[in-house]
C-alpha positions in Angstrom: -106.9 86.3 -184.4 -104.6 89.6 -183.8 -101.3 88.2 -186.1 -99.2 88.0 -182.5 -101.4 85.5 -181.3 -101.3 83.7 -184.6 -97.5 83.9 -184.7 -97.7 82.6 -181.0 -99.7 79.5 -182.1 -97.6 79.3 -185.2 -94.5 79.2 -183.1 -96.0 76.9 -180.0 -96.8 74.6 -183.4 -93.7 74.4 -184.5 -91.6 73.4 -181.7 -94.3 70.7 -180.8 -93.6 69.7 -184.1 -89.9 69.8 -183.5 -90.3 67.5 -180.4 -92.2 65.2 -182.4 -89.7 65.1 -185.0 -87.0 64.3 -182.9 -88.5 61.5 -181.0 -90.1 59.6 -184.1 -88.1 60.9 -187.6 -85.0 61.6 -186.5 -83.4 57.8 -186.7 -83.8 58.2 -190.3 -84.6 61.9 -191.7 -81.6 63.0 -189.1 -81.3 65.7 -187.0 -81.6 68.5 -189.4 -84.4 67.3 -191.8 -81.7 65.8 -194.1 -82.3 62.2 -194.2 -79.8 59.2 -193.4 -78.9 57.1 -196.5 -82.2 56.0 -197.9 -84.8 58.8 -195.9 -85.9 61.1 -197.9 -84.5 64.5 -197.6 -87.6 67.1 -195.8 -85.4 70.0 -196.5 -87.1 69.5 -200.0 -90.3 68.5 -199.2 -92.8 70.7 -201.8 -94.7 73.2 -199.6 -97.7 72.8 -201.9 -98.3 69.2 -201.1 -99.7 69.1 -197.2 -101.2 66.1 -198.2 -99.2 63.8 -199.8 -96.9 64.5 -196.6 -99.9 63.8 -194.1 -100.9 60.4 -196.2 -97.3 59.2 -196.0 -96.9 60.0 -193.0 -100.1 58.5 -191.5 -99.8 55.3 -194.4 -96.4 54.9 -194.4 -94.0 55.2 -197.9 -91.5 52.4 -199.2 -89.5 51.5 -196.0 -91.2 54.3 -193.6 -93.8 52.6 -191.5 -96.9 54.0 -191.0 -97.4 56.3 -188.3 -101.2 57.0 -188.1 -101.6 54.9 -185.1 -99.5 56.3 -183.1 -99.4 60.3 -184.1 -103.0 62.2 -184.0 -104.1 64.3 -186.2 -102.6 67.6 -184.5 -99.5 65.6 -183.8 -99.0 65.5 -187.9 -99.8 69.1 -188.2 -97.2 70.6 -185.9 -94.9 67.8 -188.1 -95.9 69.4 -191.1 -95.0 73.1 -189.0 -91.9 72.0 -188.7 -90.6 70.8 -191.6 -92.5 73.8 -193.9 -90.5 75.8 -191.2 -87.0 74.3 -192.1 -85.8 74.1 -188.6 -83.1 73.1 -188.1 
């Protein structure tokens, strides 16, 4: 694909992530990817692990329910978009 179509995708990606995020993880990660009291803090998320993030995501990790269910597959990859993007 021509790297402007790519980017497009990329960026489409992203925001669904972003929409994603705000309806299911914000409660807990908050708004900005920080995490409320005990959520962990995606802001440092490593960028090498795709998928440990996608098997606790889809399994669940200590308090955070699993969310396999209810997100598809393409649903956890614009997540994982978003938070390797950092928006904010």
């Amino acid at each position: 694909l021509p790297r402007t179509v790519a980017a497009a995708g990329d960026a489409e990606r992203v925001k669904r992530g972003g929409e994603i995020y705000a309806l299911n993880c914000s409660p807990c990660h908050g708004p900005r990817l920080i995490g409320e009291e005990s959520a962990f803090d995606l802001r440092t998320f490593p960028r090498d692990q795709r998928e440990r993030f996608v098997m606790s995501v889809t399994r669940g990790k200590n308090a955070m329910p699993p969310w396999g269910d209810l997100l598809k597959e393409n649903d956890v990859d614009a997540l994982w978009a978003y938070v390797v993007a950092g928006e904010r």
